[in-house]
Each structure stands twice: as C-alpha cells, then as structure tokens.
C-alpha positions as CSV (number, residue, x, y, z in Angstrom):
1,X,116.4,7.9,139.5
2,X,116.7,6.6,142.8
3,X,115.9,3.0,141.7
4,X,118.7,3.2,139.1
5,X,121.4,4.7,142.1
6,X,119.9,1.9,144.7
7,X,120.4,-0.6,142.1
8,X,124.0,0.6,141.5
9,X,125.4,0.7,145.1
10,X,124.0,-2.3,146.1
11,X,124.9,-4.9,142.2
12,X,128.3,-2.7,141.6
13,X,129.3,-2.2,145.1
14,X,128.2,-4.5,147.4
15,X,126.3,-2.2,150.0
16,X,124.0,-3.7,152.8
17,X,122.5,-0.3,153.6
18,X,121.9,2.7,151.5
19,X,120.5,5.7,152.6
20,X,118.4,8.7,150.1
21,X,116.8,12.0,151.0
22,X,112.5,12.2,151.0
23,X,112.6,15.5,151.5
24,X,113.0,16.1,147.8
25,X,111.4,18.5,145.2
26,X,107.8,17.0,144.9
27,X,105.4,18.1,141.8
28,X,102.4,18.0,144.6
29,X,104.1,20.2,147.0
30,X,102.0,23.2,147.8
31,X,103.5,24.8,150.9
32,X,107.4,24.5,151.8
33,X,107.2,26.8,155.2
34,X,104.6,25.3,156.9
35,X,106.2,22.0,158.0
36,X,102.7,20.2,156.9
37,X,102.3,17.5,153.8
38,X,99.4,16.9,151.5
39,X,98.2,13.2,151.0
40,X,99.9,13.8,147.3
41,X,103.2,14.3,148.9
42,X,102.4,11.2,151.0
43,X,101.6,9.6,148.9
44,X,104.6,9.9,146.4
45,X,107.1,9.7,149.0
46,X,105.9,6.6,149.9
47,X,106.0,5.8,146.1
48,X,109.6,6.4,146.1
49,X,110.3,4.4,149.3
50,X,108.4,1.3,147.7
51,X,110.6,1.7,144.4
52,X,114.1,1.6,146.8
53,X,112.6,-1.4,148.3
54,X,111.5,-3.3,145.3
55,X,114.6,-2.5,143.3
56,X,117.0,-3.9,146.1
57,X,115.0,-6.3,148.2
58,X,114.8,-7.5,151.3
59,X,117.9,-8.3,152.3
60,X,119.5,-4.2,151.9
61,X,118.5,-2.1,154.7
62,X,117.4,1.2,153.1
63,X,117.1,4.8,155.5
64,X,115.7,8.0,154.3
65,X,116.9,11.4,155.8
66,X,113.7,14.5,156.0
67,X,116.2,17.0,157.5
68,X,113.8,18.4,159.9
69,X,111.5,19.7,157.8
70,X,108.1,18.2,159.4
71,X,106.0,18.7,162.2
72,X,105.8,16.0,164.9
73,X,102.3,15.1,163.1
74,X,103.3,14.6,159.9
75,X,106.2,13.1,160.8
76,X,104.2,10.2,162.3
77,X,101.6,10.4,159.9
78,X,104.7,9.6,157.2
79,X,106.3,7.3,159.1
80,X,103.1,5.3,159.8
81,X,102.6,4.8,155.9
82,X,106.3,3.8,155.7
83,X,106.6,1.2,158.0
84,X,105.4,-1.7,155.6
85,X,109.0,-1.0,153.9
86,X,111.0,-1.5,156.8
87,X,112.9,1.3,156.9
88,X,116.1,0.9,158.6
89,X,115.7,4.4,160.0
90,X,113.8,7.7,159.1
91,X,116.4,10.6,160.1
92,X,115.2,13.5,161.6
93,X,111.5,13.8,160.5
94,X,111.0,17.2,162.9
95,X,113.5,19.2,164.8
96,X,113.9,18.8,168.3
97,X,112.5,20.7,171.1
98,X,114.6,23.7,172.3
C-alpha cells in the first residue's frame, strides 16, 4: 500500500518529499504499552521504509512520523537500521522529557 500511495504523489503529483506513518499495525507486534520493539517489528518497518525508497528513488525525500510511541532506546535502535535510506527526517520517535 504505501508503495502504490508513494508512487502516486510523487508520478501524478509532482511531490519532492512525502511523508508516511511507521508506527502502523504490525502482524509481529507483541506489546503496544511498553514503548519497546521486537527485531520482527524492526525488521518490517524497515521493510516498509526500503519499499518507499525503492518505489520513488533517490531523488524524493521521504520522512516517517512514530508519534512518540518509543523509548529513547528503541528509537535509536530504529533509526540506526534506517539510516541506509536516508530519511529526510524520523518525527518524534519518543516523547520528550517533562
């Protein structure tokens, strides 16, 4: 699905950047309170950032959004695996101290 929607901004409507959530229902999720992530759900995330990438190239910048729903080590952990893809940005992997 999101290769299809990347696809379509970017050929139908000229976009440079598109943006998509990660955070998104995951068939290896185990726990959604605990702000941690398997190396399943890693891994597939990373298989959906690799799709995005392939499907629109280079030359679109592509961001993903994880609405604060990670802890700072997972977060990194994430974003370490991601950077081959060069993400323009990875919004708010982990809320901010208070």
């Amino acid at each position: 699905m999101y290769t299809q929607k990347a696809k379509e901004v970017v050929e139908e409507m000229g976009f440079t950047a598109i943006k998509f959530d990660l955070d998104v229902p995951n068939p290896y999720t185990l726990d959604t309170h605990s702000s941690t992530l398997t190396n399943a759900e890693i891994k597939f995330m990373v298989s959906l950032v690799e799709a995005v990438r392939e499907a629109v190239g280079e030359e679109v910048d592509i961001a993903f959004d994880l609405h604060w729903r990670y802890n700072v080590s997972y977060a990194k952990r994430l974003a370490y695996e991601l950077e081959p893809y060069g993400l323009m940005w990875l919004k708010t992997p982990c809320r901010p101290r208070t």
